[in-house]
C-alpha positions in Angstrom: 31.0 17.0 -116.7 33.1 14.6 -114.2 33.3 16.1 -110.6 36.1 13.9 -108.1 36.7 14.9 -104.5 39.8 16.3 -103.1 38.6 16.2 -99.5 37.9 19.2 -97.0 41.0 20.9 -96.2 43.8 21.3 -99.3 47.4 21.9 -98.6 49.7 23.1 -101.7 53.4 21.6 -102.2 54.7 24.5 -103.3 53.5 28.0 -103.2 54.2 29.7 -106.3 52.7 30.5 -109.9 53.8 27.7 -111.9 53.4 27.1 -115.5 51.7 24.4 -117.2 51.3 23.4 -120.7 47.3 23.3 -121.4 45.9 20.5 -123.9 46.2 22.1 -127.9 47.6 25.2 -126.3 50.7 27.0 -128.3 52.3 28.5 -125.1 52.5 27.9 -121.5 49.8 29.0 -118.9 50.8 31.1 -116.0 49.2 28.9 -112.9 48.3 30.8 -110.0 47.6 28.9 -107.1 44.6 28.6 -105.0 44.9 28.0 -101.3 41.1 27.4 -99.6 39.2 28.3 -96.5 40.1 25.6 -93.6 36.3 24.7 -93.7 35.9 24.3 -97.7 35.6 21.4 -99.9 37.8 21.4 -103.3 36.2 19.0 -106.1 37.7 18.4 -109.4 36.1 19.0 -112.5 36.5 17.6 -116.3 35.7 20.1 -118.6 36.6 20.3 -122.2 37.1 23.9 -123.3 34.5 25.6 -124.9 35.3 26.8 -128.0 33.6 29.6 -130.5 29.9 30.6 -129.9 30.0 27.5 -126.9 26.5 26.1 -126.9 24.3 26.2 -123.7 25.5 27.9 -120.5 27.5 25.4 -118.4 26.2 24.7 -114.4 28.2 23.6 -111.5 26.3 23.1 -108.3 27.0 21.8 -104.5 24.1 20.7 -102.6 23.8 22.9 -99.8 26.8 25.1 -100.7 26.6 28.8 -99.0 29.3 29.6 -102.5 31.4 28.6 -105.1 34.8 29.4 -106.7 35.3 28.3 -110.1 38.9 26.9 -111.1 39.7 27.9 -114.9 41.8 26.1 -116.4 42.3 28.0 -119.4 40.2 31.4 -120.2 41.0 32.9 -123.6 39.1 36.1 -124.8 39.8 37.7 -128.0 37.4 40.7 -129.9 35.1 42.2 -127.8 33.8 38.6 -126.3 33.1 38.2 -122.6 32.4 35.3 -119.8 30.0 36.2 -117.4 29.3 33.6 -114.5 26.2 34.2 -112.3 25.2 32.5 -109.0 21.5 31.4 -107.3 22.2 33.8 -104.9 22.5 36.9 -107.7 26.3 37.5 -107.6 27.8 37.8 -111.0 31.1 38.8 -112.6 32.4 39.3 -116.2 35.1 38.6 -118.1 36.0 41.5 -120.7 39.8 41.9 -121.9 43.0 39.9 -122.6 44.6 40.0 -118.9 43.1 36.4 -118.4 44.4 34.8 -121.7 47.7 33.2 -120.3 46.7 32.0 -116.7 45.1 29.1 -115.2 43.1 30.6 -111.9 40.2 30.7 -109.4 38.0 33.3 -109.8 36.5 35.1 -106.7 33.7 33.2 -104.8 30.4 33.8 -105.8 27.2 33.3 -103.4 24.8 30.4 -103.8 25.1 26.6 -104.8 24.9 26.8 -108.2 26.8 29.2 -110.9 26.0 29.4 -114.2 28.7 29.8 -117.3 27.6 32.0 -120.4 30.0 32.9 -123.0 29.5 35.5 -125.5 31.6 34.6 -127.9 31.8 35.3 -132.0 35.9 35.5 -132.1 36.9 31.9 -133.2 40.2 32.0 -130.5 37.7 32.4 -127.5 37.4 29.4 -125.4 37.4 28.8 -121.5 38.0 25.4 -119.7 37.2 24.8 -115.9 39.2 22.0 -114.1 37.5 22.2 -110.1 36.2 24.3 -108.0 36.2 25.4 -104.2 32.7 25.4 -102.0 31.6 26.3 -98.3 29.3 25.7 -96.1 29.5 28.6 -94.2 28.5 32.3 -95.5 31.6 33.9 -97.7 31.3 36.9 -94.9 32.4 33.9 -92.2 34.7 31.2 -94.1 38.0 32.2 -93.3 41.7 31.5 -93.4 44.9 31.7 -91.6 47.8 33.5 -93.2 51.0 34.2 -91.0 55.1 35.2 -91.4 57.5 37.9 -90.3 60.3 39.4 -91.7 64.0 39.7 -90.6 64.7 36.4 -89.2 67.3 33.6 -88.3 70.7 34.6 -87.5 73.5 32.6 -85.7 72.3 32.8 -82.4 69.1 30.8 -83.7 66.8 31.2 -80.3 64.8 34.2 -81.4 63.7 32.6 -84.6 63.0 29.2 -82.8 60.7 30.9 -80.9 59.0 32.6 -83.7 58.7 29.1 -85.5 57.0 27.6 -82.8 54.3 30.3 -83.0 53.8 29.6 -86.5 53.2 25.7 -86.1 50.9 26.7 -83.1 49.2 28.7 -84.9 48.8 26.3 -87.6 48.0 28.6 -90.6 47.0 27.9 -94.4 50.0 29.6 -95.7 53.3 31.7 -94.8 54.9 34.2 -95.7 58.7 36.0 -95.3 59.3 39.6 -95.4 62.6 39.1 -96.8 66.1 39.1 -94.6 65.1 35.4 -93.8 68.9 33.6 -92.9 71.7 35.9 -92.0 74.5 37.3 -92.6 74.3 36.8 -96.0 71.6 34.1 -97.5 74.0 31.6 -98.2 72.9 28.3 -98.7 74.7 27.2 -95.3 72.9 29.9 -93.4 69.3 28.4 -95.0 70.7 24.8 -94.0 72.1 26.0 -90.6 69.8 28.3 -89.2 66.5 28.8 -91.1 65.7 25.1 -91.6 65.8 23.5 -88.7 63.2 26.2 -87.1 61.2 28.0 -89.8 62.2 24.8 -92.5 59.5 23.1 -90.1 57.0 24.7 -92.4 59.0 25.3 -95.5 55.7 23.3 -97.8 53.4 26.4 -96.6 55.9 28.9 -97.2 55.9 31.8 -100.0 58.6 33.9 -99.1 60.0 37.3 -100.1 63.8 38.0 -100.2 65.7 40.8 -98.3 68.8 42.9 -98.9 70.8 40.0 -96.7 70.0 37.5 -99.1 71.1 39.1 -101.8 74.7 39.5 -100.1 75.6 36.3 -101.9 75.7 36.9 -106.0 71.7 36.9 -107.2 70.3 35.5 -104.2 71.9 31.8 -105.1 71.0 30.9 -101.7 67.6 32.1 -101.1 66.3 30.5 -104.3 68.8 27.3 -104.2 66.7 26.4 -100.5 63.6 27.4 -101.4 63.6 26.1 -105.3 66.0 23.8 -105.3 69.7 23.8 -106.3 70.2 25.3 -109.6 66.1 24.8 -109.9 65.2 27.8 -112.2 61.6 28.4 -110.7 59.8 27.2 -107.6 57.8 28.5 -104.7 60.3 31.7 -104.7 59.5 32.2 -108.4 61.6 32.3 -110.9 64.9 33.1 -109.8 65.8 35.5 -112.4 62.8 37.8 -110.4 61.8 36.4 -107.4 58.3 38.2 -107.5 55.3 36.1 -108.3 51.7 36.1 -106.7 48.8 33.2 -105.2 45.4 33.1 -103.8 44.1 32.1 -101.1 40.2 32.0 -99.8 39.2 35.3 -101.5 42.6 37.3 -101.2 45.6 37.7 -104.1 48.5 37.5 -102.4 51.7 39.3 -104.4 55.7 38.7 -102.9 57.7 41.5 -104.4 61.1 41.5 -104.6 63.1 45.0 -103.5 66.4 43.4 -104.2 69.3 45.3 -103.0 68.5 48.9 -101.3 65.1 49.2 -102.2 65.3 49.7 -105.9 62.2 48.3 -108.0 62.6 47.5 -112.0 60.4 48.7 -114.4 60.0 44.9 -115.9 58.6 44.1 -112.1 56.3 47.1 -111.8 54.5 46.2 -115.7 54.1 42.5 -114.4 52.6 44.1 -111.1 50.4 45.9 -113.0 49.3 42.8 -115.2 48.9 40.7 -112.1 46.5 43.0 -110.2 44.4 43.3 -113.6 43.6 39.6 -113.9 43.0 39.3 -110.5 39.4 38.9 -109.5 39.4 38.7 -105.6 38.1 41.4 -103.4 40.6 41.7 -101.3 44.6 41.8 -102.2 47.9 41.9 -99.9 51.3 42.4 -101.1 54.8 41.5 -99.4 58.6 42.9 -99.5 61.1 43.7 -97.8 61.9 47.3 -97.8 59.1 49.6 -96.0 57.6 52.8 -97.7 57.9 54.5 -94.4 59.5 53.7 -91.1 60.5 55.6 -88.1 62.8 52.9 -86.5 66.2 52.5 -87.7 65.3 54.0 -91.5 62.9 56.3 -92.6 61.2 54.8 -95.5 62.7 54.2 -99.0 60.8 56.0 -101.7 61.8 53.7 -104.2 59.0 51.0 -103.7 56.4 53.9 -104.5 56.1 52.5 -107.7 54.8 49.4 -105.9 52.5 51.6 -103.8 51.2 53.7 -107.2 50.0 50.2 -108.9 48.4 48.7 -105.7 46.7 51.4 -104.1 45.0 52.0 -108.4 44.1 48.3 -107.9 42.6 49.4 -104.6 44.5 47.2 -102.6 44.7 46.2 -98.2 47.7 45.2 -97.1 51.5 45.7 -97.6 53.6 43.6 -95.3 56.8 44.6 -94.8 60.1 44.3 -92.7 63.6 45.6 -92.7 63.7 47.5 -90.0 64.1 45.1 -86.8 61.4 45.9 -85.0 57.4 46.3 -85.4 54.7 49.1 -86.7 51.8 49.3 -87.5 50.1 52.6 -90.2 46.6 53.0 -90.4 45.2 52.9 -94.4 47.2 55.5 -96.4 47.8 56.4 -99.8 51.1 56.4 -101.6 51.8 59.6 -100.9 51.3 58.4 -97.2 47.7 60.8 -96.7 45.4 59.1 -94.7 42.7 57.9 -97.4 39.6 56.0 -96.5 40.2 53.8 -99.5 43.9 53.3 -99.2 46.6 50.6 -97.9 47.5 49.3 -94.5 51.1 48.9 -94.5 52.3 46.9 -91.2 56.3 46.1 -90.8 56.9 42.9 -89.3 60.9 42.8 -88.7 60.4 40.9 -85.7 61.3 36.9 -86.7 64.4 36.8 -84.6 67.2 39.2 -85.8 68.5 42.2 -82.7 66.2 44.8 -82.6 66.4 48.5 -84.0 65.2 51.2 -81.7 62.5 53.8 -83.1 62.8 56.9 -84.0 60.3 59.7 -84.6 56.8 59.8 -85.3 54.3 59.8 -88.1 50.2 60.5 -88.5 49.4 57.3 -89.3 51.5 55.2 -87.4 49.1 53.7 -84.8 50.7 51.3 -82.7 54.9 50.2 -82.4 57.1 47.8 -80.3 61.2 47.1 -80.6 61.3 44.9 -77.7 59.0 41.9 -78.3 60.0 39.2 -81.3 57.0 37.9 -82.8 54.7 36.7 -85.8 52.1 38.5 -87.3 49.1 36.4 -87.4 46.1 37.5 -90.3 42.5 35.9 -90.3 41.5 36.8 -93.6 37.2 36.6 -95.1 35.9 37.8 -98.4 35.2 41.1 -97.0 38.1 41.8 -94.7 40.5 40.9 -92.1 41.9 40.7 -88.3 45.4 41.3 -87.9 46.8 40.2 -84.7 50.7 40.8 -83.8 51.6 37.2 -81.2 54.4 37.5 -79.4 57.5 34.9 -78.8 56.9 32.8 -75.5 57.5 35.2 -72.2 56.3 38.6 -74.4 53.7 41.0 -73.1 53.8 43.2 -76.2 50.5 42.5 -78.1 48.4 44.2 -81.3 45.2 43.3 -82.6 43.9 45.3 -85.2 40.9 44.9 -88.5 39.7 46.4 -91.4 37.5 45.9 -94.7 39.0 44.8 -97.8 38.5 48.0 -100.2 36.5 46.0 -102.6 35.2 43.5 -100.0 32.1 44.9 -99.5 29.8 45.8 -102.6 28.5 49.2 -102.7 24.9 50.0 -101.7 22.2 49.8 -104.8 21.4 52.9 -106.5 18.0 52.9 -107.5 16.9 53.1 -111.5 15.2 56.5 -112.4 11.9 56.1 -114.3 11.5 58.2 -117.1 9.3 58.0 -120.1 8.5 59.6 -123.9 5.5 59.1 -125.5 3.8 60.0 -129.2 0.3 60.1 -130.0 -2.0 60.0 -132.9 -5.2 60.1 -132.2 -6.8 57.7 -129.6 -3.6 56.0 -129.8 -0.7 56.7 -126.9 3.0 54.8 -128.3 5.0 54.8 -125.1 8.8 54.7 -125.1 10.8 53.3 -121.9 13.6 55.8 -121.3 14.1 54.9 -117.7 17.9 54.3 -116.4 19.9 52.1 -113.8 23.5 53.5 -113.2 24.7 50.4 -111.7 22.6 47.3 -113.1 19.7 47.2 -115.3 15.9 47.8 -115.4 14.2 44.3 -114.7 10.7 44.7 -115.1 7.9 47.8 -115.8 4.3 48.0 -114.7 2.4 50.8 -116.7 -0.9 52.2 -115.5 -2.5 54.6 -117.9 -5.2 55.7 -116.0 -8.4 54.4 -117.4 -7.9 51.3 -115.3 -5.6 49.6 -117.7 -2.3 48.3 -117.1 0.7 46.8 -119.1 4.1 45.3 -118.0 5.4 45.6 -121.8 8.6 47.6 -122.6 7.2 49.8 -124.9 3.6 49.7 -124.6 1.0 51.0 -126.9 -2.4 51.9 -125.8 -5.9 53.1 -127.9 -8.1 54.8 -125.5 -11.9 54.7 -125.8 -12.4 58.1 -125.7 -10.6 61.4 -126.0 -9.2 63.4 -123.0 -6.4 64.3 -121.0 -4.8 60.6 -118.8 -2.4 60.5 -116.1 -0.1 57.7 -117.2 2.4 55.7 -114.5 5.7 53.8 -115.1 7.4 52.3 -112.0 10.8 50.5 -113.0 12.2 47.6 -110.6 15.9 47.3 -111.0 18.1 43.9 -110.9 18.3 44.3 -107.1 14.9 45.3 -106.6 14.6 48.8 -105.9 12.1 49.9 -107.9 11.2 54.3 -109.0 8.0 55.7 -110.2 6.9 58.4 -112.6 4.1 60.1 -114.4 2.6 62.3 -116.4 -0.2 63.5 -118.7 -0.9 62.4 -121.8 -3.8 63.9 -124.3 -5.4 62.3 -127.1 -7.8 63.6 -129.1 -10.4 62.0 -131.5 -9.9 61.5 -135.6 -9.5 64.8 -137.2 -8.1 67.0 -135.2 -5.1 65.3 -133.5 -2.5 66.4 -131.1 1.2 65.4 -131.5 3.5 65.3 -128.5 7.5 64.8 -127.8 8.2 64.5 -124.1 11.4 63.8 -123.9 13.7 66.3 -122.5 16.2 68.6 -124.3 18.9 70.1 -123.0 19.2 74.0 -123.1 23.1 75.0 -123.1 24.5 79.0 -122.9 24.6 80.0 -126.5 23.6 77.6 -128.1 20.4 76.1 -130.3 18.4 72.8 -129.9 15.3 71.3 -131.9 13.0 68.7 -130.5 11.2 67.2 -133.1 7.6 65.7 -133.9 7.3 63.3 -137.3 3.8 63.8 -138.8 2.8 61.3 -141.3 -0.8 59.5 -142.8 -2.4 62.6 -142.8 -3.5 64.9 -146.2 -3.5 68.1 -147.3 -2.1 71.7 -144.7 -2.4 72.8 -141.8 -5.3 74.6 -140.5 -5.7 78.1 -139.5 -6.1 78.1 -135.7 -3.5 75.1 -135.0 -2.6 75.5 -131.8 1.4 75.0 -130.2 1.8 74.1 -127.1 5.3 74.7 -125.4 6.6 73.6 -121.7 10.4 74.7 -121.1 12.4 74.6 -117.9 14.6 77.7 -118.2 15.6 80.6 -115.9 15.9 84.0 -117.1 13.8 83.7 -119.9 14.6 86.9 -121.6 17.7 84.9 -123.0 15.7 82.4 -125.4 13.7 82.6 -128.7 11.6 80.2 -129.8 10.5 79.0 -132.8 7.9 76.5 -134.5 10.3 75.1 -137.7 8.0 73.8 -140.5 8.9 70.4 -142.7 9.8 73.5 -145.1 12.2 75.2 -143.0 9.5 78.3 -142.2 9.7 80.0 -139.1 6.8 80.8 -136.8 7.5 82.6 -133.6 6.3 81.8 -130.3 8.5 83.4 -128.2 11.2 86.3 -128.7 13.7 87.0 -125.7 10.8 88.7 -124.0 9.8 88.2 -120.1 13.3 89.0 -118.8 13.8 87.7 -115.5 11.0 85.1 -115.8 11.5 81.4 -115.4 9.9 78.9 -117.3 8.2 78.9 -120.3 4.2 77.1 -120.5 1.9 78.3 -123.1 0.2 78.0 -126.1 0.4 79.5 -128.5 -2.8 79.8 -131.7 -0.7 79.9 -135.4 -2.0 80.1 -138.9 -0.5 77.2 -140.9 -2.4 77.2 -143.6 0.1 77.3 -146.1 2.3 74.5 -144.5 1.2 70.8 -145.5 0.5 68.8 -142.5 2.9 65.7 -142.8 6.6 66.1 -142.7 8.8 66.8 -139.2 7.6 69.6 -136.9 10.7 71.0 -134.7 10.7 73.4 -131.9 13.5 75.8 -131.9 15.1 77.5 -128.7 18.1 79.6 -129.1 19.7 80.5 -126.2 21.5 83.9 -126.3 23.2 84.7 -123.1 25.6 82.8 -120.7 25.0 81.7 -116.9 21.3 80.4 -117.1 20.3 77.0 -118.7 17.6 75.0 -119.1 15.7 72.3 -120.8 13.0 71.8 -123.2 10.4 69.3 -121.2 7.7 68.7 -123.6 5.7 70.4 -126.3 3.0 69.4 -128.9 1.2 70.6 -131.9 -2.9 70.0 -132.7 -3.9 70.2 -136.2 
């Protein structure tokens, strides 16, 4: 593997998903470009793709790197095969599904200063490639970037949006962005040449914009995508100029510019490449920008027709939705599309305050938090892996100010949950076969330590033990997940010397209303029946007892009874119970029987065991 550097700070040409034709591919790949932190390093990387079953895992490293983001150049997953990449610091993420197979992209920034590749493939199309990667020095939670815009504009006066400009190039951010309504009246390409150029054209190489009903006063928006593109350029940083809604990273957060056209109304071909988009992204934390505002209380109340926008993002668990439109500023606090207030949901923050006259407001709302249609101004966004600080900065000689901040819904991972230990074990004799049944809802079990309470211990997965001597043992299991929480558990466990041995199931079986359930005990190696005083013994977790009969099921099908919807109210069932089984031969598969026959109360067979 060949690393190059490309230096600390990386500024794009264009900002826009282009496509590129990968080496052997049969179809173009979907580029989405990655902007980086102010303060990170972006190295190169020549990587041939790894094709079926790709041998060893691949390593990238930065000495003294606080994280990395890998650059793919081309993922392709087919079958059930998956990528996961780890990192020295214990972050990990896999790759499962087909939403990667047409885009070149940087993943989300993993902690440490190596990662490590590992494919699981056994599909023959499967490959991935990695062409660079993105590193810090700082921790992900303080590397951050600059993203600012407005909406709403130049118009023919021109000193509003001069101002506005020069706040941008004070400001100096990574990237820019336009809510649409950028040169009025109409988004010809005279009004782009005329007006937006010589102010916000200052910065037109960092800009990603969004058109607004204005531009699309001249026939498709010929002038909007002829400045930003290129005259009669099909696609460039304004996309492709048949849709004019593409998407780009940068640091840790997806940026998506949607296009509302004309009035508001969304197509069903945008809202399925929305959808697409947000799958195969992998950041924490994503924004989205267009013109026309969900809700408003300024010259327009809202325009129901972006919901569909809304519906997608707020599924995808989205931040931000940056808006203009209405000539003036406001700020929501995080709703959901039905515009609830929802802990998880989407900060939507109009920004029609690049220049154009103002529109007054009008009326209130829950959630709207803070407003201003006096003040022309940028909206200025310092953006980390786990959140962001929006501040509103006003044109020179403005008082009006807004600071505001929030965590990205996915920015922050949620708290461990720690395993639960649980165990089953069989014996036969001296000998105790223990079975790990212990759980971890959100990682896995990492290691075991097993004492069994003759002063031995074990650290094996499924341990066996032969005690010296026959008796009653209080085995332990504690479990340590993959984050290091760690649960404990224990028990009793009998064994018994040659000749007469006990047989146990401890695992537990659930007890539904009305219904029957058998836990079984396989007998085998031994000769001849049963005897006459073999004895059952029966643990069950059940209120109302009088509901339940319970049987002993020989390998021949014959019923023995050891219980018979007697004890009414009673819960729980411990006893043992002394049955002549002399007719029954002793190997085959022993079941205990429990028929529940009334509804409400439920319950659980926790253990039993035969000795014969």
């Amino acid at each position: 593997m060949t690393v190059r550097s490309e230096g600390s700070r990386v500024r794009r040409a264009i900002a826009v998903a282009v496509l590129t034709l990968a080496a052997g591919a049969a179809a173009a790949k979907e580029r989405v470009v990655q902007l980086a932190e102010d303060t990170a390093v972006r190295k190169r990387v020549e990587e041939p793709a790894m094709p079926l079953r790709a041998a060893p895992p691949t390593r990238v490293c930065e000495p003294g790197a606080q994280w990395i983001r890998l650059g793919f150049k081309e993922l392709v997953l087919d079958g059930y095969d998956s990528l996961v990449v780890t990192s020295s610091q214990g972050d990990s993420y896999t790759f499962e599904g087909r939403q990667w197979n047409d885009r070149a992209f940087h993943m989300r920034a993993l902690r440490g200063d190596c990662v490590d590749i590992y494919p699981y493939f056994g599909d023959r199309d499967s490959r991935y490639a990695i062409d660079g990667y993105e590193a810090g020095t700082l921790p992900l939670a303080e590397s951050t970037v600059v993203v600012a815009g407005a909406g709403d504009i130049c118009d023919s006066s021109g000193n509003a949006c001069a101002g506005t400009s020069d706040l941008i190039v004070n400001i100096n951010p990574t990237a820019v962005f336009t809510a649409g309504d950028n040169a009025y009246s109409n988004g010809t390409l005279a009004e782009y040449n005329n007006r937006y150029a010589p102010t916000w054209g200052r910065f037109k190489a960092l800009t990603s914009p969004s058109p607004g009903n204005h531009d699309y006063n001249t026939t498709n928006a010929s002038g909007y995508f002829d400045y930003f593109n290129g005259v009669g350029v099909q696609t460039g940083p304004a996309g492709d100029r048949s849709k004019g809604y593409y998407s780009w990273d940068v640091g840790d957060w997806h940026f998506i510019a949607l296009n509302t056209m004309s009035g508001g109304t969304v197509a069903t071909t945008q809202v399925n490449w929305l959808k697409a988009d947000l799958a195969a992204n992998t950041k924490p934390c994503t924004a989205a920008y267009f013109h026309h505002p969900l809700v408003s209380r300024g010259n327009y109340s809202g325009y129901s027709q972006v919901k569909p926008f809304w519906d997608a993002l707020y599924a995808a668990k989205a931040d931000l939705v940056l808006v203009g439109h209405d000539h003036n500023y406001q700020r929501y606090g995080k709703m959901n599309p039905s515009q609830a207030a929802a802990s998880d949901g989407i900060r939507q923050v109009l920004v029609g305050t690049g220049g154009r006259a103002f529109y007054g407001l009008s009326g209130t709302h829950p959630l709207l938090e803070k407003s201003n249609a006096n003040t022309w101004g940028v909206l200025k966004l310092t953006l980390t892996a786990t959140g962001y600080t929006g501040d509103f900065v006003p044109r020179a000689g403005g008082t009006f100010t807004d600071t505001f901040s929030g965590t990205c819904n996915k920015g922050t991972p949620p708290a461990n949950l720690p395993p639960t230990a649980n165990f089953s074990v069989a014996t036969n004799a001296l000998t105790a076969t223990f079975t790990d049944t212990s759980t971890d809802s959100d990682g896995t079990i990492a290691s075991r330590a097993w004492t069994f309470g003759d002063g031995t211990t074990s650290t094996a997965t499924n341990p066996a033990k032969t005690y010296a001597a026959a008796g009653t043992y209080t085995v332990g299991l504690t479990v340590t997940d993959d984050d290091g929480a760690t649960n404990a558990t224990s028990r009793s466990v009998t064994v018994t010397a040659s000749g007469v041995q006990t047989y146990t199931n401890t695992a537990d079986y659930a007890i539904n209303d009305n219904a029957t359930v058998e836990s079984p005990i396989a007998v085998s190696g031994r000769t001849g029946n049963a005897p006459t005083n073999a004895q059952v013994s029966i643990a069950i977790v059940h209120t109302y007892i009088g509901d339940l009969k319970v049987d002993l099921v020989a390998p021949d099908g014959s019923l023995y009874n050891l219980h018979n919807r007697t004890g009414g109210g009673t819960d729980n069932i411990n006893k043992t119970v002394t049955l002549n089984l002399s007719s029954e031969a002793l190997n085959g598969t022993w079941k205990l029987r429990v028929n529940d026959n009334a509804n409400q109360d439920v319950g659980k067979i926790d253990s039993w065991s035969v000795t014969f």
